[in-house]
N, C-alpha and C positions, 0 to 999 in steps of 0.2 A: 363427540366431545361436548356439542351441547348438553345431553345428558346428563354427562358429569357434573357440571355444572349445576345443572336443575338440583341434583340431586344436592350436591354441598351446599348448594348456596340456600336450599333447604333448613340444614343445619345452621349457618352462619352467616344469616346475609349481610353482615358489617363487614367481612372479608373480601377482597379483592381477588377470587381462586385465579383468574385468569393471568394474575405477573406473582402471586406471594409460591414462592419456594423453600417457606421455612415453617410448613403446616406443623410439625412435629418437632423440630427444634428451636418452634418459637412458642409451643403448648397450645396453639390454636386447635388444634383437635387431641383431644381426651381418649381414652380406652372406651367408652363409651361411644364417641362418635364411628372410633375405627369399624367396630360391630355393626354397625348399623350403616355407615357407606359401606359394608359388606355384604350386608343382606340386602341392599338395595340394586346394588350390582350384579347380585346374582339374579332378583327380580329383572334388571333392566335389560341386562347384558347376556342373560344364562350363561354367565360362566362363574366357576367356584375359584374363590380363591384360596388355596394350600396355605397351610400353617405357613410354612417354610417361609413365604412371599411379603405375610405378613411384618414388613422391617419397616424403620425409619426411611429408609430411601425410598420405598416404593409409595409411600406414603407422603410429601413432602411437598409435592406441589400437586396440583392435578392433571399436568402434564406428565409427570411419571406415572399416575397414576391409571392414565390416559393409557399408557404404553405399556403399564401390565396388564391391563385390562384386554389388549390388541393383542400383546403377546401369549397369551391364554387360552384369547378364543381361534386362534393360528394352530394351535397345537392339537 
């Protein structure tokens, strides 16, 4: 999870990722950011993340994000 972290706060270090649950329904991350916590995650984490995955909810805090991330590389 640290990672995660690393990695967003990266993009946004004014954001609090560790309690904000409204990365995407509050417009804190952009289409641009999603891309690129994308390819970071796959550098970090090697795992790909599916069109399909890519939604607002999976996207939203970085504790979901956390969990798809888990549930990916489970599979």
């Amino acid at each position: 999870m640290d990672e995660l972290i690393e990695i967003l706060e990266n993009l946004h270090p004014e954001v609090d990722f560790e309690t904000c649950t409204t990365l995407i329904d509050d417009k804190i991350l952009d289409s641009f950011d999603i891309i690129s916590i994308i390819s970071e995650i796959n550098e970090t984490f090697d795992v790909v993340i599916p069109a399909e995955e890519i939604i607002p909810e999976n996207f939203n805090s970085a504790q979901a994000l956390y969990a798809l991330i888990t549930r990916l590389a489970d599979e």
